[in-house]
C-alpha positions as CSV (number, residue, x, y, z in Angstrom):
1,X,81.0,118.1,103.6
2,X,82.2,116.3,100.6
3,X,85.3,118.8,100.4
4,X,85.9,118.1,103.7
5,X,86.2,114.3,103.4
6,X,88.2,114.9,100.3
7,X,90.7,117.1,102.2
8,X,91.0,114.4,104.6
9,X,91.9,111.8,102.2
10,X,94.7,113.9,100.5
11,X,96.1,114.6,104.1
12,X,96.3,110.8,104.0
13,X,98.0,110.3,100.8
14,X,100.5,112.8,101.3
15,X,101.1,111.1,105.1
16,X,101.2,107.5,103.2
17,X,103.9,108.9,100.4
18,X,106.0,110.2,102.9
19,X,106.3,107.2,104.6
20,X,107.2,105.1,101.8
21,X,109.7,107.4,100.8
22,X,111.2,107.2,104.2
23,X,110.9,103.4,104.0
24,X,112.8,103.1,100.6
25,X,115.3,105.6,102.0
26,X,116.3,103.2,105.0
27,X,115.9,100.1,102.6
28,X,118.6,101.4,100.5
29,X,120.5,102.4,103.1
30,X,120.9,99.1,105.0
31,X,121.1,97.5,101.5
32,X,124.7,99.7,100.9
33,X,125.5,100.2,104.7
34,X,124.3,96.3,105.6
35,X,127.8,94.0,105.4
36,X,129.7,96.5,106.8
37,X,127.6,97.0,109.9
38,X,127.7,92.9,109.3
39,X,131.3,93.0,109.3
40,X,131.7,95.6,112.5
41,X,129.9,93.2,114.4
42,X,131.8,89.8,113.1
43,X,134.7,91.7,114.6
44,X,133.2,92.3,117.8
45,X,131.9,89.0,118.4
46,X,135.3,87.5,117.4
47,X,137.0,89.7,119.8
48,X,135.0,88.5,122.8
């Protein structure tokens, strides 16, 4: 029983790392990608 509940619990760590690797992956993407998409849509909005 105690294995099982252990089990569990390093199902959920490896669930919770993944996620924060995902999120630092898209946080450091926006943070290089972020004033162009910025500047794409200045353009847009000044072309309307």
């Amino acid at each position: 029983m105690l294995y099982l509940l252990r089990e569990k619990g390093q199902g959920l760590v490896e669930y919770a790392l993944i996620l924060v690797l995902v999120a630092v992956v898209v946080i450091i993407i926006l943070a290089l990608l972020g004033p162009a998409i910025g500047n794409i849509f200045s353009s847009i909005v000044s072309s309307l």
